[in-house]
LOMAR-175635 format. One record per residue (C-alpha): residue number from 1; residue in one letter; x, z, y. Coordinates in steps of 0.2 Angstrom, whole numbers. Example, Ala and Ser with C-alpha at 12.3 -4.5 7.8 and 13.67 -1.06 7.14 Angstrom:
// residues 2
{seq->1&type->A&xx->62&zz->39&yy->-22}
{seq->2&type->S&xx->68&zz->36&yy->-5}
***
This chain:
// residues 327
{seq->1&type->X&xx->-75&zz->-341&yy->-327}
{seq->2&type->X&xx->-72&zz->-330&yy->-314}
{seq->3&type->X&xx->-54&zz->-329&yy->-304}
{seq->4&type->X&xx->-48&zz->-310&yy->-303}
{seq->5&type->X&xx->-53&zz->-305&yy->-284}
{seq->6&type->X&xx->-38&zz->-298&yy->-275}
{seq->7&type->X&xx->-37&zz->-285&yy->-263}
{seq->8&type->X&xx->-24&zz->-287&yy->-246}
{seq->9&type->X&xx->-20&zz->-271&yy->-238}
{seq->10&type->X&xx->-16&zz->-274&yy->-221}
{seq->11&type->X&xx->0&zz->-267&yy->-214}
{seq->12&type->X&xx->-3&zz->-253&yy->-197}
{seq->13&type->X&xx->-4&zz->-261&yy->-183}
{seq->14&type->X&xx->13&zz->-258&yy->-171}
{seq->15&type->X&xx->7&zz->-244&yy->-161}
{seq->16&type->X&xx->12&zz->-251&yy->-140}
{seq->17&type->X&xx->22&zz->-238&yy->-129}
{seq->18&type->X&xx->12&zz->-222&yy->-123}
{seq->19&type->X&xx->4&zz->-221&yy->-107}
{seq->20&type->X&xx->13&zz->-211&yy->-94}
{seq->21&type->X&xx->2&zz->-194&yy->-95}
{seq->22&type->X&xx->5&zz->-195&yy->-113}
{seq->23&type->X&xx->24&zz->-198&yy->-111}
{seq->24&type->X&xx->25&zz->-183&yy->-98}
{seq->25&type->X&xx->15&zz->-171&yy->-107}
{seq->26&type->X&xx->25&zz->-175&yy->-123}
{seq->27&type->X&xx->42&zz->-172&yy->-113}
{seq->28&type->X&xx->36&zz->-155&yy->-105}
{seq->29&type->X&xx->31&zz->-147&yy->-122}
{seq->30&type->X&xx->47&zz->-152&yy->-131}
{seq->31&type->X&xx->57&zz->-145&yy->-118}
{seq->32&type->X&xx->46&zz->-129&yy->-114}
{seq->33&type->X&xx->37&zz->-126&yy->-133}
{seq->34&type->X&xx->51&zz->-118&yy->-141}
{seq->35&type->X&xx->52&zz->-105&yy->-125}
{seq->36&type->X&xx->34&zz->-100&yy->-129}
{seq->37&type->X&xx->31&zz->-86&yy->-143}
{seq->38&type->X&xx->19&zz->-78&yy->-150}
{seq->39&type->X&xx->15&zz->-57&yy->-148}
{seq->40&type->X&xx->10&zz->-47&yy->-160}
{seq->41&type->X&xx->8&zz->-29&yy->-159}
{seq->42&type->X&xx->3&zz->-13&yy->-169}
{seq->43&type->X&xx->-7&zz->3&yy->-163}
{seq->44&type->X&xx->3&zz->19&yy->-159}
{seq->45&type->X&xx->-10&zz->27&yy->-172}
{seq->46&type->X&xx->-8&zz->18&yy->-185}
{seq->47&type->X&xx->4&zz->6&yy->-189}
{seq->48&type->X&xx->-8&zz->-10&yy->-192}
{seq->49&type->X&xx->-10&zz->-25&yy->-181}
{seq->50&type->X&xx->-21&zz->-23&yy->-170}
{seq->51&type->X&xx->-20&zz->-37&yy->-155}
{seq->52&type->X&xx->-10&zz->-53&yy->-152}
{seq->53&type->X&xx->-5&zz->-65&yy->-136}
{seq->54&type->X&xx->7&zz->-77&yy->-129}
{seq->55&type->X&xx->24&zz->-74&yy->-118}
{seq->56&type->X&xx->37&zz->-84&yy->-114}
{seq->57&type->X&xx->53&zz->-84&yy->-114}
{seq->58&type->X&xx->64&zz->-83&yy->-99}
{seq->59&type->X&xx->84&zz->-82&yy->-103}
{seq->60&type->X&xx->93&zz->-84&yy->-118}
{seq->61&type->X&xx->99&zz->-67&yy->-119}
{seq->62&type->X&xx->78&zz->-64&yy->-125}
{seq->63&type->X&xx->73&zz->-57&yy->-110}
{seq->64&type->X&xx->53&zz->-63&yy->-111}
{seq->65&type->X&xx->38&zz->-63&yy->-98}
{seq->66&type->X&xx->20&zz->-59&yy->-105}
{seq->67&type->X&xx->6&zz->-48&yy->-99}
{seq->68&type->X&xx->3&zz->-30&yy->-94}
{seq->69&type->X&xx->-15&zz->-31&yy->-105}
{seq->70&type->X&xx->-6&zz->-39&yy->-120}
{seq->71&type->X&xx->7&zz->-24&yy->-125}
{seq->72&type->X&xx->-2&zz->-10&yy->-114}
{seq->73&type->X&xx->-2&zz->7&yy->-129}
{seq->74&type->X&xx->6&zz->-4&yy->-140}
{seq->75&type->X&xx->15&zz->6&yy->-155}
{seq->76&type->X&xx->28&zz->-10&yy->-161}
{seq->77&type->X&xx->30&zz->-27&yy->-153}
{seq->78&type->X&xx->35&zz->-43&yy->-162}
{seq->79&type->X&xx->40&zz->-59&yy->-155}
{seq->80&type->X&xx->33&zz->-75&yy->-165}
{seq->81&type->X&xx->45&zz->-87&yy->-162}
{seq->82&type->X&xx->46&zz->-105&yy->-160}
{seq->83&type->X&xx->51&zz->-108&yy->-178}
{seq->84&type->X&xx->41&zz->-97&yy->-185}
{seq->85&type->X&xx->53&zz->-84&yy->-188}
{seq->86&type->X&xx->49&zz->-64&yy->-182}
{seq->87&type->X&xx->61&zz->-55&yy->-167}
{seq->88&type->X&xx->56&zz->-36&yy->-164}
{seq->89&type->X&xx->52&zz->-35&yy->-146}
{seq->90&type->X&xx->55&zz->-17&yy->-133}
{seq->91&type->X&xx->42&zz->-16&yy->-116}
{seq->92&type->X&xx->57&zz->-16&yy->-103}
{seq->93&type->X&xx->44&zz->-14&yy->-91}
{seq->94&type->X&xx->25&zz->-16&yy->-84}
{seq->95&type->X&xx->16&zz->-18&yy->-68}
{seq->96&type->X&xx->-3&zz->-18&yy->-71}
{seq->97&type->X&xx->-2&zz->-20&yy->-53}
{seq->98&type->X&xx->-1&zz->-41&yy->-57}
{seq->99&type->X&xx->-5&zz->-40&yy->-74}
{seq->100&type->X&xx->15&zz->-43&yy->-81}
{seq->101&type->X&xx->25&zz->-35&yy->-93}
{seq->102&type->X&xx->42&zz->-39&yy->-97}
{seq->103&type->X&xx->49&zz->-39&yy->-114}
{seq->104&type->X&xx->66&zz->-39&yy->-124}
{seq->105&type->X&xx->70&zz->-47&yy->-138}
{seq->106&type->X&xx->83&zz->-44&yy->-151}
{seq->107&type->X&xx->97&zz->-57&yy->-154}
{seq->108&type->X&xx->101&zz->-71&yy->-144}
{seq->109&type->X&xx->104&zz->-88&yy->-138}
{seq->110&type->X&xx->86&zz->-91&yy->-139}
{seq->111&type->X&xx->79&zz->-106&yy->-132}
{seq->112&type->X&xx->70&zz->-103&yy->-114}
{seq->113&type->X&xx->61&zz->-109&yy->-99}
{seq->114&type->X&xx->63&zz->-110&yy->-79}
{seq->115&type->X&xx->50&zz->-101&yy->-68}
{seq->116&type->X&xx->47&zz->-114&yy->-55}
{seq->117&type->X&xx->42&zz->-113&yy->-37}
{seq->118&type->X&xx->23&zz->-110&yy->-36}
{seq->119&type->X&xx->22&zz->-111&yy->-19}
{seq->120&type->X&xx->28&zz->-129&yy->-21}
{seq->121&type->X&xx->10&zz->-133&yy->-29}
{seq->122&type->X&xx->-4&zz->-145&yy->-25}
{seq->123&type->X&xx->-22&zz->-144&yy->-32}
{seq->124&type->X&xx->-26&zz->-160&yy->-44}
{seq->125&type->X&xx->-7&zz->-159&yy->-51}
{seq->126&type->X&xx->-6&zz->-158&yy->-71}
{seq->127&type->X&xx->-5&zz->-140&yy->-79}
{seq->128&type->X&xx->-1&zz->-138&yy->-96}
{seq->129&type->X&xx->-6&zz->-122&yy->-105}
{seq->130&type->X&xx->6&zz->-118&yy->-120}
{seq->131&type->X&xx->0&zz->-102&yy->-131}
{seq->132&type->X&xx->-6&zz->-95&yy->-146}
{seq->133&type->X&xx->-24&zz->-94&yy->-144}
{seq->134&type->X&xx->-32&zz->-86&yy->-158}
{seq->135&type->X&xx->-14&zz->-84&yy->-168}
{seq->136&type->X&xx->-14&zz->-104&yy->-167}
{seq->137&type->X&xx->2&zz->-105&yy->-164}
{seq->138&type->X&xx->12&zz->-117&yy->-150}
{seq->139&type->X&xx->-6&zz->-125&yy->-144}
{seq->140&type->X&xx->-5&zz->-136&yy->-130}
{seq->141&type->X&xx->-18&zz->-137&yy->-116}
{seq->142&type->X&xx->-18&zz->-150&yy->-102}
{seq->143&type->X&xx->-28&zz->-149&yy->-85}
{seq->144&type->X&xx->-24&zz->-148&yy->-68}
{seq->145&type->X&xx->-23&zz->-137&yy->-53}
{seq->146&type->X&xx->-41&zz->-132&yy->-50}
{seq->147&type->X&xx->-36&zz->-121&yy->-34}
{seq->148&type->X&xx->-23&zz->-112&yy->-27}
{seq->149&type->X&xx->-21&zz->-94&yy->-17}
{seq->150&type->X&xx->-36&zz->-88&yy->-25}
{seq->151&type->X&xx->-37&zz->-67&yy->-30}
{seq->152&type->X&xx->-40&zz->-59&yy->-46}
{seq->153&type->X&xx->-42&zz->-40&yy->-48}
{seq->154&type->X&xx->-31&zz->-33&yy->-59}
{seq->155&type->X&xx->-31&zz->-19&yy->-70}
{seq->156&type->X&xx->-26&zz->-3&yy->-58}
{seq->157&type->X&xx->-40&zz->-10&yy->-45}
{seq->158&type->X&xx->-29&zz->-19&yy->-35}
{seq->159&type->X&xx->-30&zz->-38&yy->-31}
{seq->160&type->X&xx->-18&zz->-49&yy->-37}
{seq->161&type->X&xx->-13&zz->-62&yy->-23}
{seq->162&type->X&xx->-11&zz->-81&yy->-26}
{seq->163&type->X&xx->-19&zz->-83&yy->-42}
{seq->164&type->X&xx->-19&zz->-100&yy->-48}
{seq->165&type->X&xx->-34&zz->-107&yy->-54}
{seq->166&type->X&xx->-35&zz->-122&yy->-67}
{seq->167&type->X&xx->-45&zz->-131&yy->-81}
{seq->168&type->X&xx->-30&zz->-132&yy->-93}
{seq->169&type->X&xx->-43&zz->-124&yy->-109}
{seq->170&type->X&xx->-39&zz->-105&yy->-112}
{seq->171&type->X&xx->-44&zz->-93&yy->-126}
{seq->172&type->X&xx->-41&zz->-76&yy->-131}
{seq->173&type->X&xx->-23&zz->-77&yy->-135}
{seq->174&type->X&xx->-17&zz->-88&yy->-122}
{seq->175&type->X&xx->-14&zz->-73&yy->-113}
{seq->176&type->X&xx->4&zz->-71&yy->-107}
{seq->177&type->X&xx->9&zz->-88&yy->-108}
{seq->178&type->X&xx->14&zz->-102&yy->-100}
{seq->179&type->X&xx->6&zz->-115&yy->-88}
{seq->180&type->X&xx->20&zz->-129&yy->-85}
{seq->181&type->X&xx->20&zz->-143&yy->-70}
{seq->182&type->X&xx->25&zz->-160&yy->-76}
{seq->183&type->X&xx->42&zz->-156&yy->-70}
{seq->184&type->X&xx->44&zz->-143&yy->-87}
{seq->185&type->X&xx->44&zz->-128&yy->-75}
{seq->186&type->X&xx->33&zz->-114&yy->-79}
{seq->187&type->X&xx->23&zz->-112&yy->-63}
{seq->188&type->X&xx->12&zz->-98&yy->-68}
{seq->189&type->X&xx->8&zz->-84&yy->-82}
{seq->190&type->X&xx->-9&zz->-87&yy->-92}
{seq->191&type->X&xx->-20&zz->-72&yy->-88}
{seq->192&type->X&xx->-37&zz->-70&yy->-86}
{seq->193&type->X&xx->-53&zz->-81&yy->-91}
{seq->194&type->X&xx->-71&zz->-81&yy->-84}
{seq->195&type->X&xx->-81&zz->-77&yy->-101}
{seq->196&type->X&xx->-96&zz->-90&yy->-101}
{seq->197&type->X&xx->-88&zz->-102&yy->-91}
{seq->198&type->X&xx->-79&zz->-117&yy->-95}
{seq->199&type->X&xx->-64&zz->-124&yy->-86}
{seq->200&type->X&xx->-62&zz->-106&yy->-74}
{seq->201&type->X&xx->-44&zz->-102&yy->-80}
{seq->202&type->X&xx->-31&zz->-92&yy->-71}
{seq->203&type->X&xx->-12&zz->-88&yy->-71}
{seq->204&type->X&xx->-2&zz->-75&yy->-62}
{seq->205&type->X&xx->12&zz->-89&yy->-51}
{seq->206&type->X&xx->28&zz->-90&yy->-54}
{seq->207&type->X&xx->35&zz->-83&yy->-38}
{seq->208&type->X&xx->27&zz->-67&yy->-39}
{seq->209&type->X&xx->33&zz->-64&yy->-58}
{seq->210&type->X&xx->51&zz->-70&yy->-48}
{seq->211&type->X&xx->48&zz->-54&yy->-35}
{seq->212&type->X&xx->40&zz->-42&yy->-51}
{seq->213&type->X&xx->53&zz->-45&yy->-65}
{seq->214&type->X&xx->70&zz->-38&yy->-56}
{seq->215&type->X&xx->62&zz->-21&yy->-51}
{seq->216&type->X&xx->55&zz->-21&yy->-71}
{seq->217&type->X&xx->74&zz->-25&yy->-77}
{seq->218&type->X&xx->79&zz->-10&yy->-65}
{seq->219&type->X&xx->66&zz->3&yy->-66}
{seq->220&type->X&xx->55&zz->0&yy->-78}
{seq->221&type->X&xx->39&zz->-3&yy->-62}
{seq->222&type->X&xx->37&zz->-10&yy->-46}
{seq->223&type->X&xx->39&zz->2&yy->-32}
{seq->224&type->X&xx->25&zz->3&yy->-20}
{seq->225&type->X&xx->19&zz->14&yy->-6}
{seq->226&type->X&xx->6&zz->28&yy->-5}
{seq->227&type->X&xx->-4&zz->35&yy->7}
{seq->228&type->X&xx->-13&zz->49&yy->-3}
{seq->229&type->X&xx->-30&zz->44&yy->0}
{seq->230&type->X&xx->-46&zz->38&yy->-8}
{seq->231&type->X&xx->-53&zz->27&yy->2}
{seq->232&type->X&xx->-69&zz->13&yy->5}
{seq->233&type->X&xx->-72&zz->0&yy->18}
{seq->234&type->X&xx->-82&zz->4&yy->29}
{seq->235&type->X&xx->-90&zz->-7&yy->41}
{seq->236&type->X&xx->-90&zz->-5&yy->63}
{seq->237&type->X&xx->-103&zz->-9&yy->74}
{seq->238&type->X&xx->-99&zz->-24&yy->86}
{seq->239&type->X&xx->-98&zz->-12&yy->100}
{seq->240&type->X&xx->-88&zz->-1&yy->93}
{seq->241&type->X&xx->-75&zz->-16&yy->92}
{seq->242&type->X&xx->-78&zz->-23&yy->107}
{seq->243&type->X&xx->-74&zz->-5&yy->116}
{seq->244&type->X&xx->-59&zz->-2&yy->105}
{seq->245&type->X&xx->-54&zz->-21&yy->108}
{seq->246&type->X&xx->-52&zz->-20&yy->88}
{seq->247&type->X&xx->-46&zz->-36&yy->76}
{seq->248&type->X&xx->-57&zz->-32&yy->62}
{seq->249&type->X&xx->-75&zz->-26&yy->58}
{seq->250&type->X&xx->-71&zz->-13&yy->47}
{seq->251&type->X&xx->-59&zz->-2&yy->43}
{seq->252&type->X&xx->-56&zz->11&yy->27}
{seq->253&type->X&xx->-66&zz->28&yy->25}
{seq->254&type->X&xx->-55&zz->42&yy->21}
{seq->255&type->X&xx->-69&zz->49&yy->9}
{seq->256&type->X&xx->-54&zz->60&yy->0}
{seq->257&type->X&xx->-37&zz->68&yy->5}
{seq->258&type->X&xx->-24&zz->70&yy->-9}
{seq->259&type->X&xx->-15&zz->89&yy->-8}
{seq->260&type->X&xx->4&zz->87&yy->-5}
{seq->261&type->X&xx->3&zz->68&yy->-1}
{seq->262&type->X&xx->9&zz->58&yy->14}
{seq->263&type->X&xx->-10&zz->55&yy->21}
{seq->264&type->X&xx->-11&zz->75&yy->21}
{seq->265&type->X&xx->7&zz->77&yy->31}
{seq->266&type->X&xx->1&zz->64&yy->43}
{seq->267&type->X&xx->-15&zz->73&yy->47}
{seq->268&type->X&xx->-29&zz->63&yy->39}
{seq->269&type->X&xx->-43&zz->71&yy->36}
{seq->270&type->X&xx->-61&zz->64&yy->27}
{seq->271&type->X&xx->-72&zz->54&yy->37}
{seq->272&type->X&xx->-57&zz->47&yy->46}
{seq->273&type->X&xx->-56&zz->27&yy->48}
{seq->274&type->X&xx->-41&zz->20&yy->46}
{seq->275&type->X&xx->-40&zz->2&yy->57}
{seq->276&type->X&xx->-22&zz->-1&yy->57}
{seq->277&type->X&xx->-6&zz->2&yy->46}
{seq->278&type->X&xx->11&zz->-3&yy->55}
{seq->279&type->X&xx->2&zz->-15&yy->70}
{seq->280&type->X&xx->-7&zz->-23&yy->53}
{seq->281&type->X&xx->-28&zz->-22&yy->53}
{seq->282&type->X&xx->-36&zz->-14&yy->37}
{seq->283&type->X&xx->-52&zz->-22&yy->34}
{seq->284&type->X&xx->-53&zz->-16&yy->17}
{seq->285&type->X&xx->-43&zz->-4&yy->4}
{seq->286&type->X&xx->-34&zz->-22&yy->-4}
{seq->287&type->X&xx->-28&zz->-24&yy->15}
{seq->288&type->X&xx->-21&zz->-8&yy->13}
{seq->289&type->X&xx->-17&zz->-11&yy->-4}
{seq->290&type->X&xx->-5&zz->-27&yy->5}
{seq->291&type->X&xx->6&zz->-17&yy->18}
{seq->292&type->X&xx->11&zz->-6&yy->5}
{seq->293&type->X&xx->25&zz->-15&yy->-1}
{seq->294&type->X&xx->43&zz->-7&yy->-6}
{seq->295&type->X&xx->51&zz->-13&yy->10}
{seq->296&type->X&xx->41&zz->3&yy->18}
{seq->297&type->X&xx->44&zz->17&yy->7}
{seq->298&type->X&xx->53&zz->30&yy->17}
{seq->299&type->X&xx->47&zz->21&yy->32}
{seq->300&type->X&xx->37&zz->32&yy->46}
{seq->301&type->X&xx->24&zz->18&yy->52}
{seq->302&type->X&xx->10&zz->22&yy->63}
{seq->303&type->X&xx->-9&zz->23&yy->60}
{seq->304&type->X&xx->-23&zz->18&yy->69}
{seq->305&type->X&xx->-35&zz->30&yy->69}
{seq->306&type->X&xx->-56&zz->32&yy->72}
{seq->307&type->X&xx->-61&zz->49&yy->71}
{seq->308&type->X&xx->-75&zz->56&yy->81}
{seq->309&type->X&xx->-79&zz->39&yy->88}
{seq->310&type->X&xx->-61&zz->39&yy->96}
{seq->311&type->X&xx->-45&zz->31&yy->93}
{seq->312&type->X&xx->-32&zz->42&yy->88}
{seq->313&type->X&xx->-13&zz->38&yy->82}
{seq->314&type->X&xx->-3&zz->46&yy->67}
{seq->315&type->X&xx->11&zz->44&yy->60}
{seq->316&type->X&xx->13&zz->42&yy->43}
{seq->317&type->X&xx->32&zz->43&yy->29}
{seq->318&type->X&xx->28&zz->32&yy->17}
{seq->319&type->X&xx->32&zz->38&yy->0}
{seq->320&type->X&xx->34&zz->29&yy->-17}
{seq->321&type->X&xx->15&zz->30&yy->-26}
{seq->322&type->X&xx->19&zz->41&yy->-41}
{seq->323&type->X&xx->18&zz->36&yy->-59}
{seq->324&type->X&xx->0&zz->37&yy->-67}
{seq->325&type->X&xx->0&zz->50&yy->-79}
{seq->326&type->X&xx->1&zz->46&yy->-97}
{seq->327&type->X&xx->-15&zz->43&yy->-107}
***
């Protein structure tokens, strides 16, 4: 005769205490996770969903970073929120400049995060990626600093200075939101991802979002200076620099002179090389690009000159580039 077999379920084994990574990351995305949202927008055509990111949330009164590509001819904006709830959003302002846009949402006390000191980073240092890649809502990423001070070129042409480069694993979506130090600091905006690649991921810092977002809240864009030119680097011969006791090998062709702008009132004319803008060398158009800053407008600076193999000086009132024209 045979006994009835009985069957022992085992009780879980007692989990030990997390390892330290784990611990940090957990803390960072408990702190920052309900700061990140999701954004969803319609077409100005029709009133359909037609594209999604990330952004992040910056002060409890719903102001809200994400960017420039995510709401650029958007129609209506929504927020996704933390708790899955739906704030309508307004575009306070863009820059396509640095790829940021920032937003404002309706209602307030929300929960949100500190833009850190980007400056203050070291490569190999944990980044955590928080988005919504692919409409996945709060997905967390970990990685580290890959590299720092690299440039990116944005939208308008320009180069985007300091870029922060990391393996933190982005997706179509992530755009706009936040990489976070182990501190819970957001140390950088999720932007841009080399197709193809895997673990070449990049986010505009922190510290330039801290110099963008004031003149958004105020005007709407960031001011910069114009010289009214097109322009292409154009490289010197070694005598040439050696004559002219220059810094730089090249300089920018004037290969177009805007009618009415400041390169026009200063006497550029095509074919002129510009080597210096206020005592700075111009190698290339993004040097140029550099000087232009808002501290300039309605500054006279000198240029430096080669026309006709000579050196010749101008000077130049930098004025405020103006808005591009609506599409």
């Amino acid at each position: 005769m045979f006994g009835r077999k009985s069957t022992l379920v085992s009780a879980p084994r007692r989990r030990g205490p997390r390892d330290g990574f784990s611990e940090t990351v957990i803390r960072v995305v408990d702190a920052i996770g309900p700061a990140v949202i999701g954004v969803r927008r319609t077409s100005r055509a029709r009133d359909l969903y037609d594209g999604a990111g990330s952004g992040v949330i910056i002060s409890p009164d719903g102001y809200a970073l994400t960017n420039n590509h995510v709401v650029r001819g958007a129609g209506r904006i929504e927020a996704i929120l933390h708790d899955g709830s739906v704030a309508t959003a307004d575009v306070v302002g863009a820059d396509p400049d640095t790829d940021l846009a920032l937003l404002r949402l309706n209602g307030r006390g929300h929960a949100s995060a500190e833009l850190g000191d980007s400056d203050d980073l070291k490569v190999g240092e944990l980044a955590i990626a928080i988005g919504n890649p692919l409409g996945l809502q709060a997905t967390v990423t970990a990685g580290v600093i890959s590299a720092l001070r690299r440039t990116l070129r944005g939208e308008s042409g320009r180069l985007i200075e300091d870029v922060i480069q990391t393996d933190a694993a982005l997706n179509p979506g992530n755009s706009g939101g936040a990489l976070v130090d182990a501190h819970g600091a957001v140390v950088g905006i999720n932007t841009a991802i080399i197709g193809g690649a895997q673990g070449l991921c990049f986010a505009v810092p922190s510290n330039t979002a801290r110099l963008v977002v004031p003149e958004l809240m105020r005007d709407g864009r960031v001011a910069r200076g114009w010289l009214g030119i097109a322009g292409q680097t154009q490289g010197l011969s070694r005598a040439l620099v050696r004559r002219l006791d220059l810094n730089a090998e090249s300089g920018v062709l004037v290969v177009a002179v805007a009618s009415g702008g400041p390169g026009e009132a200063a006497g550029l004319v095509e074919g002129d090389v510009v080597l210096k803008l206020d005592g700075v060398p111009t190698a290339s158009v993004d040097a140029i690009h550099k000087v232009l800053t808002r501290e300039r407008i309605g500054r006279t600076v000198e240029l430096a000159v080669l026309r006709n193999g000579a050196l010749t000086k101008l000077k130049l009132a930098v004025t405020a580039r103006p808005e591009p024209k609506a599409a």
